[in-house]
C-alpha atoms as one frame of an Amber mdcrd trajectory, in Angstrom:
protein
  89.948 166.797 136.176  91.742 168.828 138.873  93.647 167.719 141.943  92.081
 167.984 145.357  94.348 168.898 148.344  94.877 165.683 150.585  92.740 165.766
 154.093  94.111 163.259 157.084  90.328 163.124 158.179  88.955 162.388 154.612
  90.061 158.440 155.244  87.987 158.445 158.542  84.508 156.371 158.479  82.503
 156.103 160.996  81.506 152.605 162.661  78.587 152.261 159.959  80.095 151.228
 156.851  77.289 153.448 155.444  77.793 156.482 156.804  80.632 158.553 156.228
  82.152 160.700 159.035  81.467 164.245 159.246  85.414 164.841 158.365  84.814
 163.298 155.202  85.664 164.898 151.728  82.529 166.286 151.661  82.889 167.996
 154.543  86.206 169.585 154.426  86.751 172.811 152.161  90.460 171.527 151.736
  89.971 168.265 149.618  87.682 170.123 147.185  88.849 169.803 143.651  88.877
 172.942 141.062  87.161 171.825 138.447  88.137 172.225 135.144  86.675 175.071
 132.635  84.791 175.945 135.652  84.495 179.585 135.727  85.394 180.518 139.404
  84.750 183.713 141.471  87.352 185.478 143.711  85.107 185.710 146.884  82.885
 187.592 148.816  85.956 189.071 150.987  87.906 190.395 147.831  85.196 193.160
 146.722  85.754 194.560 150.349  89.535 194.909 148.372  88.259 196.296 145.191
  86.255 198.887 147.267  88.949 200.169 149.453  91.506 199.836 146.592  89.065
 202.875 145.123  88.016 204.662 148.130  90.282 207.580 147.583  88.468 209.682
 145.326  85.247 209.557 147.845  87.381 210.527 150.657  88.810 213.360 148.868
  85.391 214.591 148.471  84.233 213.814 151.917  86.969 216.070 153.346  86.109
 218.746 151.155  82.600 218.535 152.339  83.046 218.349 155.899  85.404 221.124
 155.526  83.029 223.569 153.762  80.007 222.430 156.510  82.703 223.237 159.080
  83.566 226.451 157.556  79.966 227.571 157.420  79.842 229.011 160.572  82.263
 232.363 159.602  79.969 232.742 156.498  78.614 236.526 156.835  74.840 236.112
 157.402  73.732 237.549 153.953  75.452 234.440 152.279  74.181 231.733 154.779
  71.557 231.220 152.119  74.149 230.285 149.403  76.385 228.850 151.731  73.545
 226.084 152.589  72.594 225.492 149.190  76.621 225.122 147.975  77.053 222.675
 151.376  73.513 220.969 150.028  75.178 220.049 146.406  78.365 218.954 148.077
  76.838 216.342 150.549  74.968 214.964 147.199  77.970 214.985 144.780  79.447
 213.122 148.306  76.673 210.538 147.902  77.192 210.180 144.238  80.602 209.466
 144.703  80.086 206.867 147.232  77.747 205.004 144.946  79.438 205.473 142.026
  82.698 203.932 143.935  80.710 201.319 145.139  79.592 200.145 141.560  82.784
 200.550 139.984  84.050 197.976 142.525  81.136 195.901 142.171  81.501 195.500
 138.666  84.986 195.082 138.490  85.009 192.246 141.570  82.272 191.299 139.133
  83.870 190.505 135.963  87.275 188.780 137.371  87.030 185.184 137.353  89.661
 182.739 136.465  89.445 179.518 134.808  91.067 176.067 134.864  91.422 174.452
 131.789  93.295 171.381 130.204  96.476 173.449 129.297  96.374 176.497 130.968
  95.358 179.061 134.053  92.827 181.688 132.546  92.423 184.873 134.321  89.115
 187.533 132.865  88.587 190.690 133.798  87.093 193.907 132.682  83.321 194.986
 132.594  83.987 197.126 129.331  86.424 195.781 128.198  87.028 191.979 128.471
  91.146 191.230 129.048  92.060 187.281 129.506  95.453 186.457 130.256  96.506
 182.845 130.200  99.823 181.172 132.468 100.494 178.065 130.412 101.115 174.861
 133.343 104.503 174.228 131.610 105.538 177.396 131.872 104.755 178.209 135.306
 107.514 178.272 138.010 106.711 178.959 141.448 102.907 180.325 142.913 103.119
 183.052 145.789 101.042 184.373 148.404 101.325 187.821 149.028  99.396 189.166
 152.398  99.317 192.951 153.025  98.093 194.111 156.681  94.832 195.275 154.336
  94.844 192.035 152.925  95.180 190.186 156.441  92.665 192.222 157.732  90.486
 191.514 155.454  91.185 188.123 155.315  92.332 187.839 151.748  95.694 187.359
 149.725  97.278 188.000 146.027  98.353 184.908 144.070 101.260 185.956 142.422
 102.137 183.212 139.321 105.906 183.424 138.398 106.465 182.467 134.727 109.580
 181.162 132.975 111.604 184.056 131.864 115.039 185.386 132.509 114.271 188.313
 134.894 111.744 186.410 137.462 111.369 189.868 139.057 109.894 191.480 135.945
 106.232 192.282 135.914 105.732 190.941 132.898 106.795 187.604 134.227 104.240
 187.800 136.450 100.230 186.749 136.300  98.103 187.365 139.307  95.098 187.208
 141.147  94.396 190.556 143.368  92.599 189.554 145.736  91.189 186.156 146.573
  89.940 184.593 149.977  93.016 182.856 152.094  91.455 178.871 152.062  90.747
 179.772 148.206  94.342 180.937 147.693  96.080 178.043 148.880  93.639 175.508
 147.142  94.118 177.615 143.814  98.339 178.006 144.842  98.888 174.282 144.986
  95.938 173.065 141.952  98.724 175.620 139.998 101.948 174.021 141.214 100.067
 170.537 140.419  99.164 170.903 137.197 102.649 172.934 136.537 104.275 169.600
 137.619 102.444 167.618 136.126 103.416 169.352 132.652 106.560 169.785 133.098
 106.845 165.776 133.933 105.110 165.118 130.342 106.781 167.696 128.050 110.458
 166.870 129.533
């Protein structure tokens, strides 16, 4: 069973031994536990990351367009005709690309869950092709929150999970969620260092 995060209101009753205040566990997102083998999503917020993180093609293509409808207008008047019809198929490859960007960040936001179990942190991803990585409790030695001004304006962070190993700056030390909602984050930051202490309690 997982650890919920400790609320000051979540002892508060109301006068009615019955009724339970409205700053009771079940009202504040903070004492929620993460239950275990509970396959959870990253958010709503973090597919506005995934779509951004692959925006760059589309825009490409969106200049390109805009720059050939701009450059229309010095197009000899015996080639207007092919000039519209060229300007036509880029505005629809520009469409295509914006769904097509869209999806692909649908899917992948999609696909990444992560999962606590009795031993370890369990991170899926991948539509195609399905990659699970798993940070052992034991093993784990500190949980960060990294915030970029994206990520702050968008109102989400990366969980970065440091692993035991002799270069803590190596990448492959390192197990992490991309992008997650803040309130998620630090639930999911200290269920890790929790359970991580927990472990390392038992198996020293």
């Amino acid at each position: 069973m997982g650890y919920s995060i400790g609320c000051p209101f979540s002892i508060l009753r109301s006068p009615f031994s019955v009724i339970h205040s409205p700053f009771s566990i079940l009202h504040c997102p903070f004492c929620l536990p993460m239950e275990d083998y509970k396959k959870h999503s990253l958010g709503h917020r973090a597919f506005t990351r995934f779509f951004f993180k692959k925006i760059r093609p589309f825009i490409v293509v969106l200049i390109i367009t805009l720059a050939a409808w701009y450059a229309e207008r010095w197009v000899p008047f015996v080639y207007v005709p092919y000039a519209d019809y060229a300007v036509m198929l880029l505005w629809v490859v520009t469409l295509l690309a914006l769904l097509l960007t869209f999806l692909y960040a649908y899917l992948e936001y999609r696909y990444y869950t992560y999962t606590f179990t009795d031993e370890a942190f369990i991170i899926t991803y991948g539509y195609m092709v399905r990659n699970e990585v798993a940070a052992v409790y034991h093993q784990i030695q500190n949980v960060n929150l990294r915030r970029s001004v994206l990520d702050r304006f968008m109102g989400v962070s990366e969980v970065v999970i440091l692993m035991a190993g002799i270069d803590r700056e190596d990448r492959r030390n390192q197990i992490s969620l991309p992008a997650i909602g803040k309130t998620k984050a630090r639930i999911v930051q200290k269920e890790l260092l929790q359970r991580a202490r927990k472990h390392f309690m038992v198996n020293s």
